[in-house]
SEDOSE-265221 format. One record per residue (C-alpha): residue number from 1; x negated, y, z negated. Coordinates in nm, 3 decimals, padded with zeros to 5 digits, always signed. Layout:
i:NUM, x:X, y:Y, z:Z;
...
END
This chain:
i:1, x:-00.597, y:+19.324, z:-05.609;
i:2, x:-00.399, y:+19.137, z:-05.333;
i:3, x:-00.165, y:+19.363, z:-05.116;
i:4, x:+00.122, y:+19.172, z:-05.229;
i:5, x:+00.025, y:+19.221, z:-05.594;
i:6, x:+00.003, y:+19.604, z:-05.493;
i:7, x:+00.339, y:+19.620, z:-05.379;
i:8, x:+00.470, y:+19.471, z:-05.674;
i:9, x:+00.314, y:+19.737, z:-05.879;
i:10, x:+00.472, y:+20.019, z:-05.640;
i:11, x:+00.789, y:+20.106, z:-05.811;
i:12, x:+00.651, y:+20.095, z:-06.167;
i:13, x:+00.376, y:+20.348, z:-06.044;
i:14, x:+00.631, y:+20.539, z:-05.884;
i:15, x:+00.804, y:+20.600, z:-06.242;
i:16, x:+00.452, y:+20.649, z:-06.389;
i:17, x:+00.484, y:+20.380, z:-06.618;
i:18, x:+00.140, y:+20.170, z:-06.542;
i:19, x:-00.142, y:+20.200, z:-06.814;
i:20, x:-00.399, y:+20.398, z:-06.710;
i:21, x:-00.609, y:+20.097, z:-06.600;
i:22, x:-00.342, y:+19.957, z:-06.423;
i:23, x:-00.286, y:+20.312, z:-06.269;
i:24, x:-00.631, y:+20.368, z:-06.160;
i:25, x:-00.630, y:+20.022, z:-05.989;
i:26, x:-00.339, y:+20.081, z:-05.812;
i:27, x:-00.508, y:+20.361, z:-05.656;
i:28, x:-00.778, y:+20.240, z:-05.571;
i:29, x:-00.567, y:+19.965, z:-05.377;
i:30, x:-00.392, y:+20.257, z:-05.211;
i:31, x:-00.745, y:+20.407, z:-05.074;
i:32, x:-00.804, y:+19.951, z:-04.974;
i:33, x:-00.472, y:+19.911, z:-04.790;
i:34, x:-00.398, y:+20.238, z:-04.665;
i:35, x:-00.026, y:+20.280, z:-04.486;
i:36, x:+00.060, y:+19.918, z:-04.565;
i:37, x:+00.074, y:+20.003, z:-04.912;
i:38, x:+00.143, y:+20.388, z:-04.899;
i:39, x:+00.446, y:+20.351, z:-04.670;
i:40, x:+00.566, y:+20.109, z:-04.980;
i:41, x:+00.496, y:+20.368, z:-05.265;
i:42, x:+00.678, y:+20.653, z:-05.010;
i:43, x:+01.007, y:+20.458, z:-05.052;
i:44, x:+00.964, y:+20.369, z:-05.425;
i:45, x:+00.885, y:+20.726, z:-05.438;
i:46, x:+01.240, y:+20.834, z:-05.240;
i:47, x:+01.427, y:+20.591, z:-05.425;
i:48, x:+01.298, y:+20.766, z:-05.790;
i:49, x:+01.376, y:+21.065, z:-05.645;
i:50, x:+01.757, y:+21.000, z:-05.588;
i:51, x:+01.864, y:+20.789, z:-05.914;
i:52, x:+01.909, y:+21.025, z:-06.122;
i:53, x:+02.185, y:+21.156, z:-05.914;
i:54, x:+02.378, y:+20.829, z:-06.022;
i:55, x:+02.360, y:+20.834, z:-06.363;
i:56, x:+02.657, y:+21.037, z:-06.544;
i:57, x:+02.620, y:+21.253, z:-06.823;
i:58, x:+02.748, y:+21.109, z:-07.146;
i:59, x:+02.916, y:+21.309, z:-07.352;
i:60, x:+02.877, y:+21.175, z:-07.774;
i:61, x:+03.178, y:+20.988, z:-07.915;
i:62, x:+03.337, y:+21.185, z:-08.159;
i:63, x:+03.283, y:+20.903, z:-08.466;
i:64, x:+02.906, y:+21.056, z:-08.359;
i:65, x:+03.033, y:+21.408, z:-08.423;
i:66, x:+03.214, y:+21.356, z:-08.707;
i:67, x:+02.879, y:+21.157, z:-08.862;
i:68, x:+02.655, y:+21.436, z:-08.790;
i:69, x:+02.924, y:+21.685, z:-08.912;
i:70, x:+02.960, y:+21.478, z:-09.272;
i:71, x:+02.555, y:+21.435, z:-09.327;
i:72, x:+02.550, y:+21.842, z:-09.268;
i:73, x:+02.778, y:+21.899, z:-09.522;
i:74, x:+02.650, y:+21.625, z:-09.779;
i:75, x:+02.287, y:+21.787, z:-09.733;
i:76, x:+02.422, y:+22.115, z:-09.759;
i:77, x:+02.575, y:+22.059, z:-10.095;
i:78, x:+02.290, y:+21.957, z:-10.259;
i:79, x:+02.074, y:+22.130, z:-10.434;
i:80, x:+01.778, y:+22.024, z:-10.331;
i:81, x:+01.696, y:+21.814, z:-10.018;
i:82, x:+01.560, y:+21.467, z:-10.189;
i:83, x:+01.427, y:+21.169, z:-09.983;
i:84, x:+01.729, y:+20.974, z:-10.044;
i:85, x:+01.965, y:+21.279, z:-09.841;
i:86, x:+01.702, y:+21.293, z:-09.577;
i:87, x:+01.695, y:+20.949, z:-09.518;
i:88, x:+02.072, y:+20.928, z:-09.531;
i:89, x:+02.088, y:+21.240, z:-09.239;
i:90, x:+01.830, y:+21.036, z:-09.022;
i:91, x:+01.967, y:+20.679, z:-09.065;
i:92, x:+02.315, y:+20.820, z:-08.900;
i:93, x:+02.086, y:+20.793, z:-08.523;
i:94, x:+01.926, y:+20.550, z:-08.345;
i:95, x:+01.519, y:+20.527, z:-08.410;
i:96, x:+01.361, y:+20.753, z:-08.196;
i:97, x:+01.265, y:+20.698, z:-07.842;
i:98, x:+01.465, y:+20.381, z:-07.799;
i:99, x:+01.726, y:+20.559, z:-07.617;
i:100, x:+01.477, y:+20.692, z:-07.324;
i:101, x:+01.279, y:+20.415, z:-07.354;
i:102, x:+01.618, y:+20.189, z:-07.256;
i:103, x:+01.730, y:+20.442, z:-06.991;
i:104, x:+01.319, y:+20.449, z:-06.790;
i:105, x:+01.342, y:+20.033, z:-06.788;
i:106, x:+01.694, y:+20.045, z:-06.646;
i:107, x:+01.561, y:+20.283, z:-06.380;
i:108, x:+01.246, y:+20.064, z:-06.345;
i:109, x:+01.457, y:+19.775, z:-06.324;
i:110, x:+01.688, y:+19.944, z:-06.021;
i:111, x:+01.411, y:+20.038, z:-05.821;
i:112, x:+01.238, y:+19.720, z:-05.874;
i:113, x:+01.571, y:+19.566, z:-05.733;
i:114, x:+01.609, y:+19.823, z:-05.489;
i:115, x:+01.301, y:+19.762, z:-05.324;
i:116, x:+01.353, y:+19.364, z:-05.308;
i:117, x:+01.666, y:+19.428, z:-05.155;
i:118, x:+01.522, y:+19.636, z:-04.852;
i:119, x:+01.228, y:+19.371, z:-04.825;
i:120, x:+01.515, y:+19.104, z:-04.830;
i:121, x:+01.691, y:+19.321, z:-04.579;
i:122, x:+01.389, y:+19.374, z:-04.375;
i:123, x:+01.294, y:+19.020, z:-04.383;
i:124, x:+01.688, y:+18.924, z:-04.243;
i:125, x:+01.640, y:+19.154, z:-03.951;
i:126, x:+01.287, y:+18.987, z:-03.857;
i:127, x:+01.472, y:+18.662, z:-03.856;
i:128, x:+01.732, y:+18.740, z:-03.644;
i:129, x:+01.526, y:+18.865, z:-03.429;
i:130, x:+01.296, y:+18.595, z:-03.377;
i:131, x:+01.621, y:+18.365, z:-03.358;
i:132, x:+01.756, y:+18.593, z:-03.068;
i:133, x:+01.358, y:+18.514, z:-02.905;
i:134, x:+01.378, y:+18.165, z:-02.978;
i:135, x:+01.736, y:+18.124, z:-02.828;
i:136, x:+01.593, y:+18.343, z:-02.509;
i:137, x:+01.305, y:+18.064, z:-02.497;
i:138, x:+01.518, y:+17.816, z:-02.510;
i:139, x:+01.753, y:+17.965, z:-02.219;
i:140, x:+01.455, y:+18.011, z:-01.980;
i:141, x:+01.305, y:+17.671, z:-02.038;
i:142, x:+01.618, y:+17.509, z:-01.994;
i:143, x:+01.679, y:+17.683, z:-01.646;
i:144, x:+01.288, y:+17.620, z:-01.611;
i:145, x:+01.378, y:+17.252, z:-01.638;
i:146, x:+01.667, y:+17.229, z:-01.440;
i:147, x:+01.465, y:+17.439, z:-01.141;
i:148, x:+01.212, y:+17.134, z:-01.191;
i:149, x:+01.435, y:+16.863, z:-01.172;
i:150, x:+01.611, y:+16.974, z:-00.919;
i:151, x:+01.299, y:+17.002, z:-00.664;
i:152, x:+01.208, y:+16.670, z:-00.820;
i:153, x:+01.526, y:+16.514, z:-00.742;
i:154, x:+01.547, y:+16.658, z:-00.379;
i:155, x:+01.104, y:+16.522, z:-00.311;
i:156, x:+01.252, y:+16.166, z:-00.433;
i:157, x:+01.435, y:+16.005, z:-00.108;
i:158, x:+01.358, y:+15.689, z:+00.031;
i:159, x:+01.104, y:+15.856, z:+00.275;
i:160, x:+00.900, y:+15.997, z:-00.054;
i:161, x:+00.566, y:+15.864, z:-00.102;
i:162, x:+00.386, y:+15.837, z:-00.424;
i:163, x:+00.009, y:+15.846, z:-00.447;
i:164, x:-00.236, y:+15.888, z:-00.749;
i:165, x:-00.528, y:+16.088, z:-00.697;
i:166, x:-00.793, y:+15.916, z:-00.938;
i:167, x:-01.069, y:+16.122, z:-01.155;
i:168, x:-01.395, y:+16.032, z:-01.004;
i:169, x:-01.746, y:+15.992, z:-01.180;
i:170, x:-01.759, y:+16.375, z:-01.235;
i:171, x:-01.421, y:+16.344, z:-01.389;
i:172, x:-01.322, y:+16.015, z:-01.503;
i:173, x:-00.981, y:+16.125, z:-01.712;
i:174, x:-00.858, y:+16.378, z:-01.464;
i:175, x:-00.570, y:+16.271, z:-01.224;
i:176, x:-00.311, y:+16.410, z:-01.014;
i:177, x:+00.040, y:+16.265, z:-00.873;
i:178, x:+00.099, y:+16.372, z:-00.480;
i:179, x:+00.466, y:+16.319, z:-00.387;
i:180, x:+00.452, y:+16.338, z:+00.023;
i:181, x:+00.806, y:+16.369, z:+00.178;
i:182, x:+00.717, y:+16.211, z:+00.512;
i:183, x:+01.058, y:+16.325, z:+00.710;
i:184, x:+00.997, y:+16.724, z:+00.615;
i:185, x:+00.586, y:+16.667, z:+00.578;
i:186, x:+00.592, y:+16.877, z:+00.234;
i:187, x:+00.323, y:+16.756, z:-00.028;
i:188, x:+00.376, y:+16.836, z:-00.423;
i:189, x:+00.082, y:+16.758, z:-00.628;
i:190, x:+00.068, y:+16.837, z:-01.000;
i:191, x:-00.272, y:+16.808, z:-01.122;
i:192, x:-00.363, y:+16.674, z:-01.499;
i:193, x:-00.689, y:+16.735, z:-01.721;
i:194, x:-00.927, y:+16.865, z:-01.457;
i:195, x:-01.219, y:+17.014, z:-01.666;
i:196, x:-01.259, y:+17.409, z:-01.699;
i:197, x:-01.421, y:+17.575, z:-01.435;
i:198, x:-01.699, y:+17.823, z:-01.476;
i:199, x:-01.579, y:+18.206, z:-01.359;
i:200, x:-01.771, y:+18.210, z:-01.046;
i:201, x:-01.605, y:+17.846, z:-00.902;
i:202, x:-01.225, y:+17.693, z:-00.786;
i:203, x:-01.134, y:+17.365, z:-00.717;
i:204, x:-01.058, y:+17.279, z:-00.379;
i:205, x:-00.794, y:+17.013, z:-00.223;
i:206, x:-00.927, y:+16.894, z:+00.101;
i:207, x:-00.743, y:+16.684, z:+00.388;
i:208, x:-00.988, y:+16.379, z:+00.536;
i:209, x:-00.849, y:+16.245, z:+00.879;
i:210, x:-00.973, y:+15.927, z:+00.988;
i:211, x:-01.238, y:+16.057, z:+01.209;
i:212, x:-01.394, y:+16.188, z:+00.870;
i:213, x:-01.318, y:+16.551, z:+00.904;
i:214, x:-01.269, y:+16.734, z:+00.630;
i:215, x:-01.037, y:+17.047, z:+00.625;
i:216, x:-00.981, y:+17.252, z:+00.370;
i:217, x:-00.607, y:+17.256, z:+00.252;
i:218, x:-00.569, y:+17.452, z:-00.104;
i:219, x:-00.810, y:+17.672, z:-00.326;
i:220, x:-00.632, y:+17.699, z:-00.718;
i:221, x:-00.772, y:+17.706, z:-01.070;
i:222, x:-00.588, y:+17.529, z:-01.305;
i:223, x:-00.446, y:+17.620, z:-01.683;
i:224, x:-00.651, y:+17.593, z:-01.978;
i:225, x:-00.488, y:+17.264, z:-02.006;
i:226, x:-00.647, y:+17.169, z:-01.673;
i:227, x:-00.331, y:+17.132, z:-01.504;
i:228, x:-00.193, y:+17.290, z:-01.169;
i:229, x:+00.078, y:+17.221, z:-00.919;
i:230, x:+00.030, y:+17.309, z:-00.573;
i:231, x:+00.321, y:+17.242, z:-00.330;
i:232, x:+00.179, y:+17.223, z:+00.061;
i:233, x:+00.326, y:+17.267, z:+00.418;
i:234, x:+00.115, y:+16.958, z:+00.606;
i:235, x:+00.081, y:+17.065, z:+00.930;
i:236, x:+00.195, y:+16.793, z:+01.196;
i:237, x:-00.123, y:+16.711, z:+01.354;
i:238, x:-00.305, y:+16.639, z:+01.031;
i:239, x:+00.020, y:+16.437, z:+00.892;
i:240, x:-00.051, y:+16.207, z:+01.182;
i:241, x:-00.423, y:+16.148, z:+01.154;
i:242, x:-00.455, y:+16.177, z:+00.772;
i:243, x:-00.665, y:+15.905, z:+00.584;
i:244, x:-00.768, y:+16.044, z:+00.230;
i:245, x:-00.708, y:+16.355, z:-00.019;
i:246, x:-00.997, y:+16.492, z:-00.265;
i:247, x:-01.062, y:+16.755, z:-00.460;
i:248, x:-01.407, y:+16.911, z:-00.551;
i:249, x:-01.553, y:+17.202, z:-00.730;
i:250, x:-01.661, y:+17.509, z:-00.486;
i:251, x:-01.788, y:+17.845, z:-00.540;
i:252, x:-01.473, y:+18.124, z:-00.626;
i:253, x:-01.259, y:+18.134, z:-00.295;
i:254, x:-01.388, y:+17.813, z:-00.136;
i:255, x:-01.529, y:+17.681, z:+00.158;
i:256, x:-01.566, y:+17.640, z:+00.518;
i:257, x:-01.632, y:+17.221, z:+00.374;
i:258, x:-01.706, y:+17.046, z:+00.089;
i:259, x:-02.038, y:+17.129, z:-00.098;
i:260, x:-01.981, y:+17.024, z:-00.449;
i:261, x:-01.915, y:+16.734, z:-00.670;
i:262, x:-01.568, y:+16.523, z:-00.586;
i:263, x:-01.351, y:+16.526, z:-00.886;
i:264, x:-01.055, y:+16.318, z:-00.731;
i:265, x:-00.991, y:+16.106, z:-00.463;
i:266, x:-00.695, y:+15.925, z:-00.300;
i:267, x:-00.649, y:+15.673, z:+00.043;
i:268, x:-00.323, y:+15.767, z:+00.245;
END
């Protein structure tokens, strides 16, 4: 039995009207699901509990009276009680057990609506609340965006430089964009499908000047995606003697210089 099929049996268990095979399922599934289902039979339980405050007490017409009155006497007057009287006395009532089997499926039925109403209810609250998340989302990647744009808008100036940084052998569909703004020497690179490192190694952006050193200018690990965005200070004197950018694959933390494979490469 499925859960779902358990908590549809809940109320109807709760009034004790399952067969026994059906009852003896039903607890079994209670022992399977455990609070998931029990929490379910607790309220089908309190809501059993409580209905029969709502139902009045009827008090018999008196057409009823006066019927049961009129058989008395017409049974009393005979002088002996035949079939025929007997069957006149009892056909004055409704068969037996119709009347309390009509007022247990009403209460059946009232549970069984009373509990899709608080599912229904619960199910509106979950809603709203994930549209109040959703709208939050939606707020923070909208001021997410307009953070963006606006640092992309203020790199972009006629002194902006645009350079691709192409994947390498290692790393042929990896890239990454550099924006340089020459007048305030600020670099913004956002990196695109580098592959996963291991644990124990970072990636490493390194500055080449045109005497061929190589100076180390960034250590980052990027998403799952294999993207990053780095946003670097370049010092004066390397702005002025700068030939190439790379990146390559170095033990956790970096190094002093390069000692692994190059993964991209640009010419300045």
């Amino acid at each position: 039995m499925r859960l779902e099929e358990a908590k549809e049996l809940a109320p109807l268990y709760a009034l004790g009207a399952l067969d026994p095979l059906k009852r003896a399922e039903f607890e079994r599934a209670i022992d399977m699901f455990g609070t998931d289902l029990s929490d379910e039979l607790s309220e089908c339980r309190r809501i059993v509990s409580i209905l029969p405050l709502a139902v009045n007490a009827e008090i018999p017409p008196t057409s009823a009276r006066d019927r049961l009155f009129s058989a008395v006497a017409h049974v009393s007057q005979a002088k002996d009680v035949n079939v025929r009287s007997v069957s006149t006395f009892k056909a004055l009532w409704p068969p037996a057990g119709r009347t309390e089997w009509l007022r247990w499926g009403l209460l059946a039925a009232t549970v069984v609506l009373a509990v899709i109403a608080g599912r229904l209810w619960n199910e509106n609250v979950g809603l709203e609340s994930n549209n109040a998340a959703m709208s939050r989302r939606a707020a923070s990647l909208e001021a997410s965006l307009e953070r963006k744009q606006a640092e992309f808008d203020d790199l972009l100036s006629q002194t902006t430089r645009m350079v691709l940084l192409a994947g390498q052998s290692v790393s042929p569909g990896a890239r990454a964009q550099l924006l340089w703004d020459t007048d305030r020497n600020v670099w913004v690179i956002y990196v695109f499908d580098l592959p996963l490192a291991a644990e124990e190694k970072d990636y490493q952006l390194w500055y080449i000047t045109r005497d061929q050193r190589k100076i180390g200018a960034s250590v980052f690990r990027p998403d799952e995606r294999g993207r990053s965005e780095l946003k670097i200070d370049l010092p004066a004197e390397i702005a002025a003697n700068i030939a190439a950018a790379a990146v390559t694959l170095e033990p956790r933390g970096g190094s002093e210089q390069p000692t692994g494979a190059m993964y991209l490469l640009a010419s300045l």
